[in-house]
N, C-alpha and C positions, 0 to 999 in steps of 0.2 A: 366603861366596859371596853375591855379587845376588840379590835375586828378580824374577821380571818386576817390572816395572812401580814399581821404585825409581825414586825422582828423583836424578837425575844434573846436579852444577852445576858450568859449564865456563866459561872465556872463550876469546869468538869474538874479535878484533882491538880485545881492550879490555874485551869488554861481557859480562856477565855473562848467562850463558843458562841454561835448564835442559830437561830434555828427562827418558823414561824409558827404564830399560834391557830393550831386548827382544832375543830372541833367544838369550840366554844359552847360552853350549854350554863343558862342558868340565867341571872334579872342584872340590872345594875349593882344591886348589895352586896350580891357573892356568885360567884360562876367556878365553874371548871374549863379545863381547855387541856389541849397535850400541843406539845412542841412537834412539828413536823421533822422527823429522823431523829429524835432522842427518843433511847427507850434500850431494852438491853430483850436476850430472846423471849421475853416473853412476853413485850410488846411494850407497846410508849404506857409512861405512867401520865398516869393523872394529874394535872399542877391545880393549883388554887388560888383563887385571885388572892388570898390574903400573903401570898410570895413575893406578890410584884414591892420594888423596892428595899426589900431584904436577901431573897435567893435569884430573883428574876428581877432585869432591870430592862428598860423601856429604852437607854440608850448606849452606846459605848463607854462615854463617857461617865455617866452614873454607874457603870460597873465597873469603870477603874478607881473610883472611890474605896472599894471593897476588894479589892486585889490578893491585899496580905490581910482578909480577916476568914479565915477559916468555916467562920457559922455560916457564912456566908455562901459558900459552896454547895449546890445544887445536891450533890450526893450526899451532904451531911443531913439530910431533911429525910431521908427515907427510913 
């Protein structure tokens, strides 16, 4: 599970971002959390553990694997 304040690396429409996880709710299985300054006006969405390593990645480097793959991209998921 997250701790607050993990760094979380996403891409926005291409570009490699990174933001921390706050908010965290929920057990080892499954949780929610939001990215600390993602979010558009009407406020941060909700992510889902089942993201990490597909839309949200734990390191830089694990998110440059996923660069040029499109599904991948954090805005495609909404």
């Amino acid at each position: 599970m997250l701790k607050e304040g993990t760094t979380i690396y996403f891409y926005v429409q291409g570009y490699l971002m990174q933001g921390k996880a706050v908010h965290i709710q929920g057990d080892e299985q499954a949780y929610t959390f939001h990215i600390e300054g993602y979010g558009a006006c009407a406020g941060p969405h909700v992510l889902h553990s089942s993201q990490l390593h597909h839309t949200l990645f734990l390191s830089e480097e694990e998110a440059k694997l996923y660069q040029n793959i499109e599904a991948a991209y954090l805005e495609n998921t909404f």
